[in-house]
N, C-alpha and C positions, 0 to 999 in steps of 0.2 A: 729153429728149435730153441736158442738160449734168447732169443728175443722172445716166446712165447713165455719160457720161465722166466725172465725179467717182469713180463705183463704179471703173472699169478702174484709172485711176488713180492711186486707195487701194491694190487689190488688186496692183498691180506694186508699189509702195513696200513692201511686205507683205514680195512675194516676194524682192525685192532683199535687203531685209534679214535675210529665214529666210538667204538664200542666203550672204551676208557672213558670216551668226553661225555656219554649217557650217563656212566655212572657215577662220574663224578655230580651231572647234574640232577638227578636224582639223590642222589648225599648229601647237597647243596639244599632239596628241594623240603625239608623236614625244619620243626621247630616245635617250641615246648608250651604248654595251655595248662592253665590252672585256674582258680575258682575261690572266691574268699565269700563266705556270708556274714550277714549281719545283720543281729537281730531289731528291729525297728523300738523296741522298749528293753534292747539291752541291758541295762542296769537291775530293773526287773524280774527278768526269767531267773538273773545270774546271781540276784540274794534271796530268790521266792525259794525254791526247793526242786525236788529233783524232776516235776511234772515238766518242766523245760532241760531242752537239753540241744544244743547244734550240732551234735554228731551223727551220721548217719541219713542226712539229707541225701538224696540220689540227683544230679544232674545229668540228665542227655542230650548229647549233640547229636544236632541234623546238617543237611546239605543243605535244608533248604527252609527257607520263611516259616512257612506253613506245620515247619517240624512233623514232614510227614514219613523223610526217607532219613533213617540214622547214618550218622556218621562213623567213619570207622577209623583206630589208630593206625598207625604204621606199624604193628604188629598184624592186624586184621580183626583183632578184635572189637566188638561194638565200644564207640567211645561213651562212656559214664564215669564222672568224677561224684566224688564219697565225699563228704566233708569230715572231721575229727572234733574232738570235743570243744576247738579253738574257732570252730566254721570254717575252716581251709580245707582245701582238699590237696591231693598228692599232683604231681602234673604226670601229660601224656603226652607222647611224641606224635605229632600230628603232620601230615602235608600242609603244607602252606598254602593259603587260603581261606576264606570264610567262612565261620559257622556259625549254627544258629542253638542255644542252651535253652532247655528250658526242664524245671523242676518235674518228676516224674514222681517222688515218692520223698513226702516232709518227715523232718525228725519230730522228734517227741514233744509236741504241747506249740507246735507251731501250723501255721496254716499250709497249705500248698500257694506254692508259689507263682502266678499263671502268667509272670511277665514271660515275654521273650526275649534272650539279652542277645546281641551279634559281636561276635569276636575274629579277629583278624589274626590268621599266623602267619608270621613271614622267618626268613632265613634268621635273622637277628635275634630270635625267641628261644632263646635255651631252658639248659634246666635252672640255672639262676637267676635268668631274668625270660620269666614265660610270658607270654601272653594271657590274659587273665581279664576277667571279669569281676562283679561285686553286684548280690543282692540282696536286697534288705526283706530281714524274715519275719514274718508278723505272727506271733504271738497268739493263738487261740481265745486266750484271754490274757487283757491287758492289765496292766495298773487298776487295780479296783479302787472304785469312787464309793464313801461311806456318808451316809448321809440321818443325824439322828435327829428325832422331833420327842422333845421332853414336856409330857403333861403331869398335871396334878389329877390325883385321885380322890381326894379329899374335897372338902367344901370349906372354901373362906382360903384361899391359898392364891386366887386370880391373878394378885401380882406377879406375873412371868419373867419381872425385870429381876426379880431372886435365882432365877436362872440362869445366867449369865453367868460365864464362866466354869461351868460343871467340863472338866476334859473326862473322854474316852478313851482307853487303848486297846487297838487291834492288834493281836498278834495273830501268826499263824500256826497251826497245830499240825501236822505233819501225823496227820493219824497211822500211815503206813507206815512209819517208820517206829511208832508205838504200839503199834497192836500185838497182843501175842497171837503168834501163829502156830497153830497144831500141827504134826505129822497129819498126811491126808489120808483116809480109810480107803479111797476109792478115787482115782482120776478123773479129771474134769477137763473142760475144755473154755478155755478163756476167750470169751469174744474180742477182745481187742487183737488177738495174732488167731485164732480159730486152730490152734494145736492144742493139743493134748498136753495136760499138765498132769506129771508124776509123781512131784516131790515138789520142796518147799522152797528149794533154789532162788526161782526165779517170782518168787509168790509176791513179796514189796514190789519189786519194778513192775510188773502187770498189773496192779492195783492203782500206781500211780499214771502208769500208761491209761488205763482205765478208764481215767478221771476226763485226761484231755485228747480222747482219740474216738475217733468214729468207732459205733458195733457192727462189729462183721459176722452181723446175723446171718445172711444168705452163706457164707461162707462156714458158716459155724453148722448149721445146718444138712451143708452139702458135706461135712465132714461126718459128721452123723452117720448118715447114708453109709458112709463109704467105711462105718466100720462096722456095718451091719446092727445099725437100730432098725427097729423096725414097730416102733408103738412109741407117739410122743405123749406124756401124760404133763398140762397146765395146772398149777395149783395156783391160784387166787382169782379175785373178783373179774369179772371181764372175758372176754377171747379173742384179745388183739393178737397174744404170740400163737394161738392154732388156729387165726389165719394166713399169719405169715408162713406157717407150716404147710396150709392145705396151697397156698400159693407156691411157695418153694421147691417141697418135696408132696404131691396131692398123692404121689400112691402109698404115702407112709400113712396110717391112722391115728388120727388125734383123741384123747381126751380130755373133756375140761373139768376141773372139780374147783367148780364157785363157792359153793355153799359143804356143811357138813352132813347134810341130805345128798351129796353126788359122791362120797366115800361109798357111798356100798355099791353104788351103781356103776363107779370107776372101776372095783374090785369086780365085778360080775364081767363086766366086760373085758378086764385081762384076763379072767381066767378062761373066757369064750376064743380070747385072740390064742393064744396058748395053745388049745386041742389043737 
């Protein structure tokens, strides 16, 4: 009997200690990952104006090459690093091991970014020295190249060698940032984010987004829908946007008014859509 509790009592000390030396190796088994970008015509974005901007790039880690299966922190949640207005992002506590980053969603006036970068965590990689990656951001538009060809209008002027030397200067006008903007009568929906705009808040930054971001017409569209439109009406030359509509959204009804011969015919027909 006390050599059977000798045995229990080995066998718990045993286990206690498998148990300890897990968790210490697991504890062991964590390290820190971060993220720097960087814009490839830097100097540029950074005295153009507010159409560029490095905050707010989305990076996702994968398990694998292919960046098909996301990675996840040592919390459990999906791993994605944010960048700040510096192109750094914040770090995350990772398992140690291999990942694989790639850009999911560009900031403001920059391209997406389609590399795949591989980054390494090991035990060594804290919060002040993470392991860490660096991609270079390109710019939507670059450096603009100016090019002027000065002719004469006049007659008996031929010599062009009188030309020489005439300088240009470009500056840049920042019209957003000059325009006056009215209180709104009625809410709209900005293609660049495809939400609902209220008020005047956020009216410059949209406009500049605007400039250098894809339209999120299908998405603009499907918001539409979903706040119960139900009659698209086109005003000008053309019916390129009611067929993006009849493609879109086909059980919603379009109309186009080209000309100022289609005002009454537009009129007739909402008020038939209406009974």
């Amino acid at each position: 009997m006390l050599k059977n509790k000798s045995m229990q009592i080995q066998s718990r000390k045993r286990q206690k200690k498998k148990t300890i030396s897990l968790l210490m190796i697991l504890a062991m088994s964590l390290g820190c990952l971060s993220f720097a970008g960087f814009n490839a015509d830097r100097a540029f974005a950074e005295s153009a104006n507010r159409q560029y901007s490095l905050e707010g790039a989305r990076y996702q880690l994968y398990t694998d090459e292919a960046c098909t299966t996301e990675a996840m922190d040592a919390n459990g949640n999906s791993a994605v690093l944010v960048t700040d207005a510096g192109g750094n992002s914040g770090s995350l506590n990772m398992n140690t091991g291999t990942y694989y980053a790639k850009e999911v969603a560009a900031s403001t006036g920059y391209k997406l970014d389609t590399a795949v970068y591989t980054v390494t965590v090991t035990e060594s990689n804290t919060e002040a020295s993470p392991a860490a990656f660096t991609s270079n951001e390109p710019p939507v538009y670059g450096s603009p190249v100016f090019k002027v060809f000065k002719t004469s209008i006049g007659e008996g002027y031929e010599d062009y060698s009188k030309f020489i030397g005439a300088e240009f200067t470009v500056k840049y006008y920042d019209v957003a940032d000059k325009a006056e903007i009215s209180d709104l009568k009625i809410p709209y929906i900005a293609n660049a984010t495809a939400e609902v705009v209220e008020d005047t808040t956020n009216i410059r930054d949209l406009l500049q987004t605007q400039v250098s971001s894809s339209v999120m017409w299908e998405q603009t569209l499907l918001k539409m829908k979903d706040l119960g439109v139900d009659v698209f009406v086109e005003i000008g030359p053309g019916k390129t946007i009611a067929g993006f509509v009849k493609k879109t959204v086909p059980e919603i009804p379009v109309i186009n008014v080209s000309t100022v011969e289609d005002i009454d015919a537009a009129v007739e027909k909402l008020a038939e859509l209406a009974k």
